[in-house]
C-alpha positions as CSV (number, residue, x, y, z in Angstrom):
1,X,0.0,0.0,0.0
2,X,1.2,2.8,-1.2
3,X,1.8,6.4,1.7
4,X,-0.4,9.1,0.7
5,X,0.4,12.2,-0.4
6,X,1.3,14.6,1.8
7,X,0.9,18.6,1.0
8,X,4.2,20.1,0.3
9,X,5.1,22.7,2.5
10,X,8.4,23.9,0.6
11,X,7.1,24.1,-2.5
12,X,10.2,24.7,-5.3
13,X,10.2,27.9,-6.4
14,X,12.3,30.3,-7.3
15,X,12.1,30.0,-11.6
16,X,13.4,34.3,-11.9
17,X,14.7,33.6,-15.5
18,X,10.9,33.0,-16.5
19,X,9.5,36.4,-14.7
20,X,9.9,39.4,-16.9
21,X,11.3,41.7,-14.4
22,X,14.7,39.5,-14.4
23,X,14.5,39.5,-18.2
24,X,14.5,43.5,-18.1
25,X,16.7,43.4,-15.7
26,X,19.0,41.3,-17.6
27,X,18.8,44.1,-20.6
28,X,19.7,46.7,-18.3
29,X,22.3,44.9,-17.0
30,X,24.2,44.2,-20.3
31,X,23.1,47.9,-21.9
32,X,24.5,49.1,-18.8
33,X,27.5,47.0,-18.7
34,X,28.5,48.4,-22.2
35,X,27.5,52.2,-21.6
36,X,29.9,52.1,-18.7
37,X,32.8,50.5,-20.1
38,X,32.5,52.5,-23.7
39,X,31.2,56.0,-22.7
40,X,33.0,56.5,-19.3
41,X,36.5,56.8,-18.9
42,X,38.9,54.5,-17.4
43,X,39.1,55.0,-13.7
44,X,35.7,56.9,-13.5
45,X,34.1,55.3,-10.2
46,X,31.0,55.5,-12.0
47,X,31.6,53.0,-13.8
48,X,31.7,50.3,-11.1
49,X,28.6,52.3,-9.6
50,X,26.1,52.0,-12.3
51,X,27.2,48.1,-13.0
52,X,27.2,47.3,-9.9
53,X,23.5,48.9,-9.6
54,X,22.6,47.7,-12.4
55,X,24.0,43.7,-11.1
56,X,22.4,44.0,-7.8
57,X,18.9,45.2,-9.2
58,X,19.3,41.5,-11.7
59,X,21.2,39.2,-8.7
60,X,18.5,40.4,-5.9
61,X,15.6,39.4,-7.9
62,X,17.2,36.0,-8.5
63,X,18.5,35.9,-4.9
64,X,14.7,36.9,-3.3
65,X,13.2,34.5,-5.4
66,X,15.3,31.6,-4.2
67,X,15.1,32.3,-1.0
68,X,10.8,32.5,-1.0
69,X,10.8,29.0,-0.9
70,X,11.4,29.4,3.1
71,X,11.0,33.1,3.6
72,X,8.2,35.9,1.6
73,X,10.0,38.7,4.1
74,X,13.3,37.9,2.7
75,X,11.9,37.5,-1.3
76,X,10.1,40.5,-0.3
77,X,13.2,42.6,0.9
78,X,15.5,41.5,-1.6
79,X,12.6,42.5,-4.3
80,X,12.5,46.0,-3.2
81,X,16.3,46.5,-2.9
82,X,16.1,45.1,-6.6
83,X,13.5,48.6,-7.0
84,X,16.0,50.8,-5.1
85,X,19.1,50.1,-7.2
86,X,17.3,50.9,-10.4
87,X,16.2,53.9,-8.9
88,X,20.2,54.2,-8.1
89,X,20.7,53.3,-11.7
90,X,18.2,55.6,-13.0
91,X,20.0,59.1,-11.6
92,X,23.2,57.7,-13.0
93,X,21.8,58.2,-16.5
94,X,19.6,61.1,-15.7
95,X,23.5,62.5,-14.4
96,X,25.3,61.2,-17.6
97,X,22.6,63.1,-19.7
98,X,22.6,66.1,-17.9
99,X,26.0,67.3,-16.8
100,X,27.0,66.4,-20.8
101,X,24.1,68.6,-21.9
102,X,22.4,65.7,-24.0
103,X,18.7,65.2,-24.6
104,X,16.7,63.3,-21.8
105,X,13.8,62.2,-24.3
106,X,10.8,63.7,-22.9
107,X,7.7,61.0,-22.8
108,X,5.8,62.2,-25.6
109,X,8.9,62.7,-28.1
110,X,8.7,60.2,-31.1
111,X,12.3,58.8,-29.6
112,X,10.4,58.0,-26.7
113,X,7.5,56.8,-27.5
114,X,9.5,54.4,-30.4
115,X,12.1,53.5,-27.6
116,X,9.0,52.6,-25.6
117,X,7.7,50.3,-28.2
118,X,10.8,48.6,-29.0
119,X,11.5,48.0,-25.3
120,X,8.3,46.4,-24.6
121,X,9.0,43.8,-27.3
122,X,12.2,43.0,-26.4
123,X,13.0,40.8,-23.1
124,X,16.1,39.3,-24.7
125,X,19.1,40.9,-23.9
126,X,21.0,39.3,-26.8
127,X,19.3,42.1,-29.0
128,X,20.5,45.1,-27.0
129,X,23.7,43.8,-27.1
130,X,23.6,44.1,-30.8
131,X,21.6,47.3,-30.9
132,X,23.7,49.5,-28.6
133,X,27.2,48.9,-30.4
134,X,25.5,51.1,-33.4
135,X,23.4,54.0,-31.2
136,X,24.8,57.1,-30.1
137,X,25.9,57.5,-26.0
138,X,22.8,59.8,-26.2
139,X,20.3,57.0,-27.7
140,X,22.1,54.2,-25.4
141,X,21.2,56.2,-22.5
142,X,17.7,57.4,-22.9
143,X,17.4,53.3,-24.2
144,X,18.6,52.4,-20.6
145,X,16.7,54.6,-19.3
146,X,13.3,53.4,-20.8
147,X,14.5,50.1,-20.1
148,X,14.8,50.8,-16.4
149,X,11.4,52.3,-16.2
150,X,9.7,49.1,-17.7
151,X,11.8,46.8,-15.1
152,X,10.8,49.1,-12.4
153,X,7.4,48.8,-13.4
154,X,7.3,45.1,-13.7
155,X,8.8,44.9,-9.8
156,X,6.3,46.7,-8.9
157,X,3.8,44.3,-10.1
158,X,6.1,41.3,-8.6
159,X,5.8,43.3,-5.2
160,X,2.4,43.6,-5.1
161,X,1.6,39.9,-6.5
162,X,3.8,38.8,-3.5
163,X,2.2,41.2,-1.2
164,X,-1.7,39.4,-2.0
165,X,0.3,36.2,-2.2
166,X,1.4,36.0,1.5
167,X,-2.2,37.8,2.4
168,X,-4.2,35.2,0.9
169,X,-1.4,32.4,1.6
170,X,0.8,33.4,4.6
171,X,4.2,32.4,4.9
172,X,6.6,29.2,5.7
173,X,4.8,28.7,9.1
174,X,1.4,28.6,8.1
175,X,2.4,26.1,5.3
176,X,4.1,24.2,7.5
177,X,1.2,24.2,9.8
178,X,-1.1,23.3,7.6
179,X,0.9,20.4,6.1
180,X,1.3,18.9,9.9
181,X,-2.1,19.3,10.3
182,X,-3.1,17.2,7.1
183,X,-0.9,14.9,7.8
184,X,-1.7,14.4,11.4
185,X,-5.9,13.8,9.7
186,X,-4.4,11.5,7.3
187,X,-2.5,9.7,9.8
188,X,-5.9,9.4,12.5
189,X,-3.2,11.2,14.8
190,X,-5.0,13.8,17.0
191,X,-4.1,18.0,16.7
């Protein structure tokens, strides 16, 4: 005879490379990677600033997700500081732009709204690999920048889908509860 099922309490989680926001993140990573090393010069700390902004944003949301399996605080946390070094990332470029006198697309500009659309098809960073190498610092950053906004946006929806998730779910102990609990019913043991 053959044990019953029990209800998994650590269920495996943790697949970031399928959520979107790692995908984005991925691109700003690499467009990031290249801006620094091609439009900033040698010995600049920004350069290990924005990449390692721009690493931290993609290794925290692989990181939180890893560790939800046992703790939604710590997937939460690490989430967020994912949001915050985007936001980090963000002022870099906004900085680049800025102090060099070079167009920060405003949102309604063709640019922006075409950077927009090209961004929101694209989760591969393979392309803006290729797509940078030929694009001006200008168009590399205000890419980035668009880029960044769509990951940012994406968090946010991971954030709140994780927010409802522990509502409606709870956490490691309630799972863990509940699991004893079936077992215990399945077993005739008493609570």
């Amino acid at each position: 005879m053959s044990e019953p099922q029990i209800q998994q309490f650590l269920p495996n989680r943790g697949n970031y490379r399928n959520l979107k926001a790692y995908q984005k993140a991925e691109c700003v990573y690499d467009v990031t990677f290249y801006f620094a090393h091609k439009y900033l010069e040698k010995g600049d700390r920004t350069i290990d600033q924005m990449v390692q902004a721009a690493r931290s944003c993609k290794q925290n949301i692989a990181e939180g997700c890893a560790a939800s399996t046992a703790s939604k605080e710590t997937e939460l946390k690490l989430i967020n500081v994912a949001k915050a070094s985007l936001q980090e990332l963000l002022v870099d470029y906004e900085d680049y732009l800025r102090v060099r006198e070079k167009e920060l697309w405003p949102l309604s500009s063709a640019k922006a709204v075409q950077a927009r659309a090209v961004c929101a098809r694209h989760n591969d960073s393979a392309y803006y690999r290729k797509a940078v190498k030929i694009r001006s610092d200008e168009t590399v950053a205000n890419i980035a920048i668009t880029l960044i906004h769509q990951t940012d946006t994406f968090l946010k929806k991971l954030i709140d889908r994780l927010k409802k998730d522990f509502m409606e779910q709870g956490g490691i102990r309630e799972e863990m509860y509940r699991a004893r609990m079936e077992w215990r019913r399945r077993n005739g043991s008493k609570p």
